[in-house]
KOLVEX-560542 format. One record per atom (N, C-alpha, C, CB): residue in one letter; atom name; x, y, z. Coordinates in nm, 2 decimals. Glycine has a CB too. Layout:
SITE  res  atom       u       v       w
SITE    A    CA       X       Y       Z
...
//
This chain:
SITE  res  atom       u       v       w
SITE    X     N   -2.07    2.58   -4.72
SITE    X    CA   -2.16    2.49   -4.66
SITE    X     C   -2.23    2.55   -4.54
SITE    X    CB   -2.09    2.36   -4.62
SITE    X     N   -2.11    2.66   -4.46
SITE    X    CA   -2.20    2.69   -4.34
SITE    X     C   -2.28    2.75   -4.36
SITE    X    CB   -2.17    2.74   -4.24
SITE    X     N   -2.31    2.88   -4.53
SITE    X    CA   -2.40    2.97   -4.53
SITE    X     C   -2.53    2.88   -4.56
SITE    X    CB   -2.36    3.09   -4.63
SITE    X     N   -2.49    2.77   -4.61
SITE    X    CA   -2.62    2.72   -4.64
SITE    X     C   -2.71    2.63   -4.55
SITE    X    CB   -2.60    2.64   -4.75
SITE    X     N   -2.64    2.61   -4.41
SITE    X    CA   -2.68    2.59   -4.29
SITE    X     C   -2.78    2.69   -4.23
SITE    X    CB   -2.58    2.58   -4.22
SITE    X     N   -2.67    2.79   -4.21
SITE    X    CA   -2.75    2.93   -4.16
SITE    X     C   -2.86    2.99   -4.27
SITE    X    CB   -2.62    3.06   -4.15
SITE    X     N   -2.86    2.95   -4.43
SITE    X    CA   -2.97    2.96   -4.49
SITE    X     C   -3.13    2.91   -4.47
SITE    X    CB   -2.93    2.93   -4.57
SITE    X     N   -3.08    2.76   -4.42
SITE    X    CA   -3.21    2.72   -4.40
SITE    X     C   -3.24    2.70   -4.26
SITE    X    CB   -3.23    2.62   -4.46
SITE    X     N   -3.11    2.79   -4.15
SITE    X    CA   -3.19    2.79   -4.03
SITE    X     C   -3.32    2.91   -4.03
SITE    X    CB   -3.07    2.81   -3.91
SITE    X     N   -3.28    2.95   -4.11
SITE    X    CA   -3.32    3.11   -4.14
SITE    X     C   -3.51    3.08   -4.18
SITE    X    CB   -3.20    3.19   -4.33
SITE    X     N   -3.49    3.00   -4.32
SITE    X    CA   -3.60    2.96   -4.43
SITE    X     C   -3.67    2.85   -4.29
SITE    X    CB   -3.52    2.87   -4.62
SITE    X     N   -3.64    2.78   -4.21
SITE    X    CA   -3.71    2.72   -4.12
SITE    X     C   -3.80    2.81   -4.03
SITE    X    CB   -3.63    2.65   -4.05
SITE    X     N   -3.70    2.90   -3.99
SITE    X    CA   -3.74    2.97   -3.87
SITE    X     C   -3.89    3.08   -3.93
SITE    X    CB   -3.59    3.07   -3.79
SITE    X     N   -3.86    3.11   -4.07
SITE    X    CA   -3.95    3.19   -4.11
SITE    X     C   -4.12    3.11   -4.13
SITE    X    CB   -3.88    3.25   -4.25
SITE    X     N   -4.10    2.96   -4.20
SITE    X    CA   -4.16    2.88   -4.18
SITE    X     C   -4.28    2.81   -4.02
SITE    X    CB   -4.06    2.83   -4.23
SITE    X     N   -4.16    2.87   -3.97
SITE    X    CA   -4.24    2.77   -3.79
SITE    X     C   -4.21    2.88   -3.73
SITE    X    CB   -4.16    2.58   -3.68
SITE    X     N   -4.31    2.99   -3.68
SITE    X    CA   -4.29    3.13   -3.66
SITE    X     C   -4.27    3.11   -3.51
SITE    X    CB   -4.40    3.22   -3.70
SITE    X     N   -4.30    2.94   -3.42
SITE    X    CA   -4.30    2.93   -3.31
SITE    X     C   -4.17    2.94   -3.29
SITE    X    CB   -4.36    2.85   -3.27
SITE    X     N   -4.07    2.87   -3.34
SITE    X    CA   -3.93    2.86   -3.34
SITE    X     C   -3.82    2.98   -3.34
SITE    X    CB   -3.92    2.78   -3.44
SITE    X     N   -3.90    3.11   -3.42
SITE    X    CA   -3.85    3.23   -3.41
SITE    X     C   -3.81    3.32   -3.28
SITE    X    CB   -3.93    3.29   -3.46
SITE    X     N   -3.70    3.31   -3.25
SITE    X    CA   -3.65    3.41   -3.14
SITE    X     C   -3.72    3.56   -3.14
SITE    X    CB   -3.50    3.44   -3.15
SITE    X     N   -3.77    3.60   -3.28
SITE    X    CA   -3.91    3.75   -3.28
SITE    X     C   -3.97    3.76   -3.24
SITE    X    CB   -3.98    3.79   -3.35
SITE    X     N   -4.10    3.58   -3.26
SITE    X    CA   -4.20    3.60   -3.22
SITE    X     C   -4.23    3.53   -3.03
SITE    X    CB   -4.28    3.54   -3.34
SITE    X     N   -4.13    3.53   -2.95
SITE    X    CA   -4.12    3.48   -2.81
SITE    X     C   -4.16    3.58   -2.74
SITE    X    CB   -4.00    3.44   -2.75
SITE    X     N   -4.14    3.71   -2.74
SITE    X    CA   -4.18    3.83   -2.70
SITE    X     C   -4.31    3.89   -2.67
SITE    X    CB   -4.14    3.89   -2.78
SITE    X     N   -4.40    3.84   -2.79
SITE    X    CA   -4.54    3.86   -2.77
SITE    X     C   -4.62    3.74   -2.78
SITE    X    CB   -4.58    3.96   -2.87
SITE    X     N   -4.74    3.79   -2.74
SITE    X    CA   -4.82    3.67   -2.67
SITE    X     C   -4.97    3.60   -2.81
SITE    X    CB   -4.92    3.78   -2.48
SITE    X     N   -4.92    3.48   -2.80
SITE    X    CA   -5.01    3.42   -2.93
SITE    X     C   -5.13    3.35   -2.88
SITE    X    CB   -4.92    3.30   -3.02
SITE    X     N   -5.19    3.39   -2.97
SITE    X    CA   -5.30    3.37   -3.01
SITE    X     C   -5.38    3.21   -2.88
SITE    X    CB   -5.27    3.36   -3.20
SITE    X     N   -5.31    3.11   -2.92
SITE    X    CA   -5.28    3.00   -2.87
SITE    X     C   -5.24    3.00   -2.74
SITE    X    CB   -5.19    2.94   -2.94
SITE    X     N   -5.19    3.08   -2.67
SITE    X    CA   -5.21    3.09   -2.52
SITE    X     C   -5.30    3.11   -2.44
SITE    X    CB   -5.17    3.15   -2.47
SITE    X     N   -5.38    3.12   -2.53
SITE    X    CA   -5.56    3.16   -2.45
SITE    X     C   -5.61    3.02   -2.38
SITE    X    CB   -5.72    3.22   -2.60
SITE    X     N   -5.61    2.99   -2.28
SITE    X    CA   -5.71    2.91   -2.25
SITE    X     C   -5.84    2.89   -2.22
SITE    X    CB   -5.69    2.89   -2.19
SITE    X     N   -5.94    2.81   -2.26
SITE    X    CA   -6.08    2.81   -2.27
SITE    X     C   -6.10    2.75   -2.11
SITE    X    CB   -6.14    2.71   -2.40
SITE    X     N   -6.18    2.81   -2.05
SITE    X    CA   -6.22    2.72   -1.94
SITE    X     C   -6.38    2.70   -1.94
SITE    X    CB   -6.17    2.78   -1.81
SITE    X     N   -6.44    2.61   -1.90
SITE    X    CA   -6.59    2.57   -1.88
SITE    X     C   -6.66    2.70   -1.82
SITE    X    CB   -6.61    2.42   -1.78
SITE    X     N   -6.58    2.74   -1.74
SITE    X    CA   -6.63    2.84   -1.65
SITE    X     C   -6.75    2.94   -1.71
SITE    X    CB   -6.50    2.91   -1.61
SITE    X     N   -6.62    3.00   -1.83
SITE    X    CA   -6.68    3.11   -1.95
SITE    X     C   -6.83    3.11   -2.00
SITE    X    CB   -6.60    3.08   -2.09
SITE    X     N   -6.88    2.99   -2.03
SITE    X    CA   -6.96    2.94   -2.09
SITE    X     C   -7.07    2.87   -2.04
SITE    X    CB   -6.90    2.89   -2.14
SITE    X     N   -7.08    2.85   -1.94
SITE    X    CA   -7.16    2.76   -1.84
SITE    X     C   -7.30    2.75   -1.94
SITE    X    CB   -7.20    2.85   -1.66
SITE    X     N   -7.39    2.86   -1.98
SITE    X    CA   -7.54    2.84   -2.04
SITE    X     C   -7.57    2.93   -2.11
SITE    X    CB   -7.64    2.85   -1.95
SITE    X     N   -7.67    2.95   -2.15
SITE    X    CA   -7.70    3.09   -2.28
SITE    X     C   -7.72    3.18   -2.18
SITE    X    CB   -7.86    3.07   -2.41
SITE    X     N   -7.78    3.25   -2.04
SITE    X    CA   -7.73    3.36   -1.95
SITE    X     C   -7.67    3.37   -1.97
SITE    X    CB   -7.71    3.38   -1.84
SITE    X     N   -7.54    3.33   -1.91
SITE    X    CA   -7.42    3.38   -1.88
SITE    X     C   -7.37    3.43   -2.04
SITE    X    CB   -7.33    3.26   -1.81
SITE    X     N   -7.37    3.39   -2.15
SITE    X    CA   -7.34    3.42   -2.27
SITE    X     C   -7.39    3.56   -2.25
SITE    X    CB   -7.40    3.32   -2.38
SITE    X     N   -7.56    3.56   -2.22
SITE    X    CA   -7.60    3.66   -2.26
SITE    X     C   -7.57    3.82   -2.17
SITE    X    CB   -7.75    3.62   -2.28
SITE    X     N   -7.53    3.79   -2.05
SITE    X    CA   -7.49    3.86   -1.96
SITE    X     C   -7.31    3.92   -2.03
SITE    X    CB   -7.51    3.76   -1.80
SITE    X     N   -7.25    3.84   -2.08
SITE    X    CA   -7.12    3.88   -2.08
SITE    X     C   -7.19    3.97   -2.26
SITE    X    CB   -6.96    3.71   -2.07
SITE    X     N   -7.20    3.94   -2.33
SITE    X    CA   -7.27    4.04   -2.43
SITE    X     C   -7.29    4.15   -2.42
SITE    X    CB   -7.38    4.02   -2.45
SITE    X     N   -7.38    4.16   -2.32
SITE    X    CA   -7.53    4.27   -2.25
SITE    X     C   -7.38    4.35   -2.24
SITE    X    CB   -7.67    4.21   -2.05
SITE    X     N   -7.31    4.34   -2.18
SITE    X    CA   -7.15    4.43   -2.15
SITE    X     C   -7.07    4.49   -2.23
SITE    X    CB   -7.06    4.35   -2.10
SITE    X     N   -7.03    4.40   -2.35
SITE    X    CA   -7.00    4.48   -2.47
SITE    X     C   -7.09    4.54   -2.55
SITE    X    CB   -6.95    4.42   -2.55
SITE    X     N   -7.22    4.52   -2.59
SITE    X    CA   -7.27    4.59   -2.62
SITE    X     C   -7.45    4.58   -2.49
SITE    X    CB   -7.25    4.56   -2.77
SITE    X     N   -7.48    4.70   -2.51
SITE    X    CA   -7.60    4.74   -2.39
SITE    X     C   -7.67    4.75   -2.46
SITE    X    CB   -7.60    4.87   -2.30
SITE    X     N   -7.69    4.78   -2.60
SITE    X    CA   -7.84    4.81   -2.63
SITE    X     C   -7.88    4.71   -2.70
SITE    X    CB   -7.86    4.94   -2.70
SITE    X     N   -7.84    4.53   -2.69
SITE    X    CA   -7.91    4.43   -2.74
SITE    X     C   -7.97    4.39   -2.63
SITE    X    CB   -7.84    4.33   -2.81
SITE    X     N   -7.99    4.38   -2.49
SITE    X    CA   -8.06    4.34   -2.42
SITE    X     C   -8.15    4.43   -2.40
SITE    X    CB   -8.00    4.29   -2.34
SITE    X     N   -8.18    4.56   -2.45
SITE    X    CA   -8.26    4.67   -2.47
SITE    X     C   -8.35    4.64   -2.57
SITE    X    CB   -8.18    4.79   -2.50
SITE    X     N   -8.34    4.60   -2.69
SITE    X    CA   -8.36    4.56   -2.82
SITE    X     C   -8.47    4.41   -2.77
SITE    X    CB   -8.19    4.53   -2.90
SITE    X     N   -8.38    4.32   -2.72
SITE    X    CA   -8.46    4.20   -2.70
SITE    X     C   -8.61    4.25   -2.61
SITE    X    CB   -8.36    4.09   -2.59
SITE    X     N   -8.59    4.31   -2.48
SITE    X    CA   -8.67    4.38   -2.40
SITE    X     C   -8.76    4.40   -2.46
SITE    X    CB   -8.63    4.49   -2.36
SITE    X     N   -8.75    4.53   -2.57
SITE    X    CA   -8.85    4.57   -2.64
SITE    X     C   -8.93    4.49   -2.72
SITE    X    CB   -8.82    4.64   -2.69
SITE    X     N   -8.85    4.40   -2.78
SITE    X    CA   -8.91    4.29   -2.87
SITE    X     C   -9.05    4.23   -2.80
SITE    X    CB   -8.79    4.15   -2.88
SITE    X     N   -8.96    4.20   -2.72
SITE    X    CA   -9.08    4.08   -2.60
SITE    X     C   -9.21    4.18   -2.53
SITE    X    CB   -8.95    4.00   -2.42
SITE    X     N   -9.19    4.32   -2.55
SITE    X    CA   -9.29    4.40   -2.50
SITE    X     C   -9.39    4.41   -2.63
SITE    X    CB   -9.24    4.55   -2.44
SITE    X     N   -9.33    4.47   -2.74
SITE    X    CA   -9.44    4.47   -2.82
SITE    X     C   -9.51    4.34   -2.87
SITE    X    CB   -9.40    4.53   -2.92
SITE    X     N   -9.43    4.27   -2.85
SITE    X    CA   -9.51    4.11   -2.89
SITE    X     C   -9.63    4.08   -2.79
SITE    X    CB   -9.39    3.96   -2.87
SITE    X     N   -9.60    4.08   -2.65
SITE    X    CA   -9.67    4.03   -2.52
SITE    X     C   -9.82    4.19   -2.55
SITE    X    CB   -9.52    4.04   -2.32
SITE    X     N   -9.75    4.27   -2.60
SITE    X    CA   -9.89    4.42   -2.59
SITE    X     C  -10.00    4.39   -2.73
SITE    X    CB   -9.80    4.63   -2.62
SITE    X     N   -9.89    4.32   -2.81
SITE    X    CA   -9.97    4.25   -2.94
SITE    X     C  -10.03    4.14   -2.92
SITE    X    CB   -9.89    4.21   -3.06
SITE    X     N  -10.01    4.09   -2.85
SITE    X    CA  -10.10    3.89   -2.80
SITE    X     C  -10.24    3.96   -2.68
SITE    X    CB   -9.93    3.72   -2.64
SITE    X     N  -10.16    4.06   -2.66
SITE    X    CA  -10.28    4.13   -2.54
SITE    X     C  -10.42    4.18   -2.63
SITE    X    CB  -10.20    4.31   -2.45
SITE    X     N  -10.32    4.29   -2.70
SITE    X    CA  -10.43    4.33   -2.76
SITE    X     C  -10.54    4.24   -2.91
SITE    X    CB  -10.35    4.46   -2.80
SITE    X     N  -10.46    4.12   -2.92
SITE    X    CA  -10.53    4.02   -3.01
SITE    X     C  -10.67    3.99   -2.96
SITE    X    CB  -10.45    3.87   -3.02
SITE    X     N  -10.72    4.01   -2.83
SITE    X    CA  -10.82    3.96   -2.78
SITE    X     C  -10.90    4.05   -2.82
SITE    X    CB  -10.82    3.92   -2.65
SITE    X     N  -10.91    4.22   -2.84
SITE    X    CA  -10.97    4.35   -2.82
SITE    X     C  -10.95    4.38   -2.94
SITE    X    CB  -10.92    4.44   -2.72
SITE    X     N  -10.92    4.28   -3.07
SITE    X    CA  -10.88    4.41   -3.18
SITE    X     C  -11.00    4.46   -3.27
SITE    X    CB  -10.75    4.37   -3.28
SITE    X     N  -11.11    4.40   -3.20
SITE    X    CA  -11.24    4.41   -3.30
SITE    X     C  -11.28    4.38   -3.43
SITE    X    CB  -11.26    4.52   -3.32
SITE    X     N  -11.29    4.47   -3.53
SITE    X    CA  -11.32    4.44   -3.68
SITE    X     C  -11.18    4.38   -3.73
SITE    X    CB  -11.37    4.59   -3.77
SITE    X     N  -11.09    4.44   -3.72
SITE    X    CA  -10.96    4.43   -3.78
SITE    X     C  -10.91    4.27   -3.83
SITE    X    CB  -10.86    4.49   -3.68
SITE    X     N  -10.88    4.25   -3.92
SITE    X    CA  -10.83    4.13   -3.97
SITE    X     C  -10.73    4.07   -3.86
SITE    X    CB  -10.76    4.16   -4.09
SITE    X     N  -10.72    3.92   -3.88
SITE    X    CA  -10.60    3.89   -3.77
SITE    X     C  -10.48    3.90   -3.88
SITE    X    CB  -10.60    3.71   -3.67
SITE    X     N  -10.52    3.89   -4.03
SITE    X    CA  -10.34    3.93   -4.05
SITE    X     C  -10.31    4.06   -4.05
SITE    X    CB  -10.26    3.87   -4.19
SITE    X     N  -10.36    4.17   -4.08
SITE    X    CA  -10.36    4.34   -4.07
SITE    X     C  -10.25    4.35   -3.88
SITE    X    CB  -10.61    4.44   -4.05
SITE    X     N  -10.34    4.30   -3.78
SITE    X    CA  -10.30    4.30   -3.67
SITE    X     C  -10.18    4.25   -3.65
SITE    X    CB  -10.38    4.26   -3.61
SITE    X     N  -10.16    4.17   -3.71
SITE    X    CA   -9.98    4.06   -3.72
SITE    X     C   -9.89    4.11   -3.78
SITE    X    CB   -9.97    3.91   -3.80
SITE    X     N   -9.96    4.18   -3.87
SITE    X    CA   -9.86    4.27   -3.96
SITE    X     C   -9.81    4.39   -3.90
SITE    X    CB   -9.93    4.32   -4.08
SITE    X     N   -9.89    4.47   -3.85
SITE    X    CA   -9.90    4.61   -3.77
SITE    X     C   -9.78    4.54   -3.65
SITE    X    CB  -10.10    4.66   -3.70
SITE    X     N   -9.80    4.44   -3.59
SITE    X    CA   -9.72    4.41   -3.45
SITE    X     C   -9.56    4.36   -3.51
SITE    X    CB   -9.80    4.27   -3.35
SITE    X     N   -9.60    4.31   -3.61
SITE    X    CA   -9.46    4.28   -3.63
SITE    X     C   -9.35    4.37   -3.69
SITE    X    CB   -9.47    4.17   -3.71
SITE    X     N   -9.39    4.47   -3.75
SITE    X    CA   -9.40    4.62   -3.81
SITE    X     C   -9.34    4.67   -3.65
SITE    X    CB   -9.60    4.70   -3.88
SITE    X     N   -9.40    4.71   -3.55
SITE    X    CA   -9.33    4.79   -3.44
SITE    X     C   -9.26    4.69   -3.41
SITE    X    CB   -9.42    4.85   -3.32
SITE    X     N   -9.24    4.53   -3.37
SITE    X    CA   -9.19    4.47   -3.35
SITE    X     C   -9.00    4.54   -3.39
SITE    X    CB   -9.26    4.36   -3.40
SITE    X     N   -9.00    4.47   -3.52
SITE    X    CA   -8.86    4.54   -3.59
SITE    X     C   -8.87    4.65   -3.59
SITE    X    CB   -8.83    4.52   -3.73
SITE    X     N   -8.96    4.74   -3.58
SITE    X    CA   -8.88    4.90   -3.58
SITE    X     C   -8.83    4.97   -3.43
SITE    X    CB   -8.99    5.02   -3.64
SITE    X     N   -8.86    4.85   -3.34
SITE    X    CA   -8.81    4.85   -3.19
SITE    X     C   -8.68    4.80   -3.17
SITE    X    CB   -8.90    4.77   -3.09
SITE    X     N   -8.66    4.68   -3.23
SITE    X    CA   -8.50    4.63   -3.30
SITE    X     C   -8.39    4.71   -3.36
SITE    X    CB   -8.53    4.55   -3.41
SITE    X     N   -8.48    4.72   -3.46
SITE    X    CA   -8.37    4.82   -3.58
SITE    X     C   -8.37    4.98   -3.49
SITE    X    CB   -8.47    4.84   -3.80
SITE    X     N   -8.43    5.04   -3.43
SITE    X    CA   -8.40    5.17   -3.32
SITE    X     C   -8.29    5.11   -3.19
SITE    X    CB   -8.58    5.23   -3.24
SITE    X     N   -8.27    5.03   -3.15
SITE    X    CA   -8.22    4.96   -3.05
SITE    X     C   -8.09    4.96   -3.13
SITE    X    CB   -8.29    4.83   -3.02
SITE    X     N   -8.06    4.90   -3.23
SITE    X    CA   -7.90    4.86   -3.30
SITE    X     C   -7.88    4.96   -3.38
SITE    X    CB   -7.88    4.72   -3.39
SITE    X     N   -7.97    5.07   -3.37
SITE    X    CA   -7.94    5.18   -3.46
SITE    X     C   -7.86    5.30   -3.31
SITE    X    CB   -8.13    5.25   -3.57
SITE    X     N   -7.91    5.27   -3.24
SITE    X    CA   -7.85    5.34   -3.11
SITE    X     C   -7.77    5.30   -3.05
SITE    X    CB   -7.93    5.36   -3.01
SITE    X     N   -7.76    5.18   -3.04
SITE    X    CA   -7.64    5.11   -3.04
SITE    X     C   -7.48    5.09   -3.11
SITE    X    CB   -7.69    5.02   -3.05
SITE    X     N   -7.52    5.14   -3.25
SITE    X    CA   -7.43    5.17   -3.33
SITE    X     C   -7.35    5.29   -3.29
SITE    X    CB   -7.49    5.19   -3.45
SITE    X     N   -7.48    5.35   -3.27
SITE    X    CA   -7.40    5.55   -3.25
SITE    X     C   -7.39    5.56   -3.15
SITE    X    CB   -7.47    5.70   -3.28
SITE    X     N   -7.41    5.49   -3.05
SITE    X    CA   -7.33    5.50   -2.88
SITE    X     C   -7.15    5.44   -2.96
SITE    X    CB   -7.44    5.32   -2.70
SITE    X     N   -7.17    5.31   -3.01
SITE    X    CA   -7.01    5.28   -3.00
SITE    X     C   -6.95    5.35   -3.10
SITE    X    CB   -6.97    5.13   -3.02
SITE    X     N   -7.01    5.40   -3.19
SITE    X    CA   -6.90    5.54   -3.32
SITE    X     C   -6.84    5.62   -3.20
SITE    X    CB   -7.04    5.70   -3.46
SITE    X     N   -6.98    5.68   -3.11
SITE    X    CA   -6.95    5.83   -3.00
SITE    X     C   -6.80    5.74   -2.93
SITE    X    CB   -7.14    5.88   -2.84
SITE    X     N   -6.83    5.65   -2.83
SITE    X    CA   -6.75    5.61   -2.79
SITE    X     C   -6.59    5.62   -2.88
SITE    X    CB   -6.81    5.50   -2.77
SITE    X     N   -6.60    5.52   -2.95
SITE    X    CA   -6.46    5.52   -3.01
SITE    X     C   -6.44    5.61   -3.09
SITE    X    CB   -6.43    5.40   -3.08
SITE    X     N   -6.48    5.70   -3.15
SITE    X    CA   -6.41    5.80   -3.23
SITE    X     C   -6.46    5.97   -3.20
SITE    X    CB   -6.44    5.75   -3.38
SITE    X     N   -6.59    5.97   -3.16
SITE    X    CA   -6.57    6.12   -3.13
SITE    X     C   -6.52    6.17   -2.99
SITE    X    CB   -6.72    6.19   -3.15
SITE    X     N   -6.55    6.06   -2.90
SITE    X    CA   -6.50    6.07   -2.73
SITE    X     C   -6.38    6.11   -2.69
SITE    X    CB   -6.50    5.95   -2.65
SITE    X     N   -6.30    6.04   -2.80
SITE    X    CA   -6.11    6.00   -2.77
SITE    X     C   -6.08    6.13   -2.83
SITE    X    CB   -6.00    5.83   -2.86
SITE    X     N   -6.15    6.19   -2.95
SITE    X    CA   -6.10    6.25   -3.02
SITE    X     C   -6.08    6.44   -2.96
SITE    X    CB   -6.18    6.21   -3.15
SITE    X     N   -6.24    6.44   -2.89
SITE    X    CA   -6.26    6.55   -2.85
SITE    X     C   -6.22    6.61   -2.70
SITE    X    CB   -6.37    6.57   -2.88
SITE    X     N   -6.26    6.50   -2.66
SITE    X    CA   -6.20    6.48   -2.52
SITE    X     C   -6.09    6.40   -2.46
SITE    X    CB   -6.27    6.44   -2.45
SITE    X     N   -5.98    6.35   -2.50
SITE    X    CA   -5.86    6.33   -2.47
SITE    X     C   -5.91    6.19   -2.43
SITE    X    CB   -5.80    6.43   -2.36
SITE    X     N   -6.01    6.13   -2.44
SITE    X    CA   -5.98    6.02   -2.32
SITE    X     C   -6.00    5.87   -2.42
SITE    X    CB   -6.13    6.02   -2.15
SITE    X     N   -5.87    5.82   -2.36
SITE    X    CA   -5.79    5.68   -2.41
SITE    X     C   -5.94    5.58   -2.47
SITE    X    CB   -5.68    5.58   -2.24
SITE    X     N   -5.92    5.48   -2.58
SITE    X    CA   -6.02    5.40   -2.58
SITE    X     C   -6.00    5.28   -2.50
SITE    X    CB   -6.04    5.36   -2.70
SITE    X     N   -6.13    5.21   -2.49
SITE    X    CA   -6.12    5.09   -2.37
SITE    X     C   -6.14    4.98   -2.44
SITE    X    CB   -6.22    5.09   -2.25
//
């Protein structure tokens, strides 16, 4: 009778992983607290971002330049069609994007795997 006590203190404990004397040691998931703080507005979102990765607020940048040099140049574009011209802008538009997250990519590969690897130094 007692093994079958100690059986299902066992089959519980595996069950409610909180209840495990294993898992007290390390820190769950569920200890995180959310505070308002984090979060205040879409800045702040976009600022804590801009930090893990650098080259989306690079990316956006660019976005908003070729668009604003394309609305500029809508007034001056002469013969040209207005959809040729929308096309053409939206064309550098994304290839200012996709160069942005394509650099972005291979800054964080360099980082995490060729940096640590060649040069000794820890990842962050």
């Amino acid at each position: 009778m007692l093994g079958g006590q100690a059986l299902m203190g066992g089959l519980q404990a595996r069950m409610q992983p909180h209840l495990s004397p294993t898992v007290t040691g390390r820190k769950m998931s569920s200890d995180n607290q959310w505070s308002a703080d984090e979060d205040k507005g879409q800045l702040s979102r976009l600022i804590r971002k801009s930090r893990d990765s650098p080259f989306v607020p690079i990316g956006i940048a660019g976005f908003m330049t070729v668009v604003s040099y394309g609305l500029y140049k809508l007034k001056y574009r002469r013969d040209q069609k207005m959809s040729i011209h929308l096309i053409h802008m939206r064309v550098a538009a994304q290839g200012f994007v996709v160069g942005a997250v394509t650099l972005g990519v291979l800054y964080s590969m360099y980082k995490d795997y060729i940096r640590p690897r060649f040069f000794n130094v820890s990842k962050k």
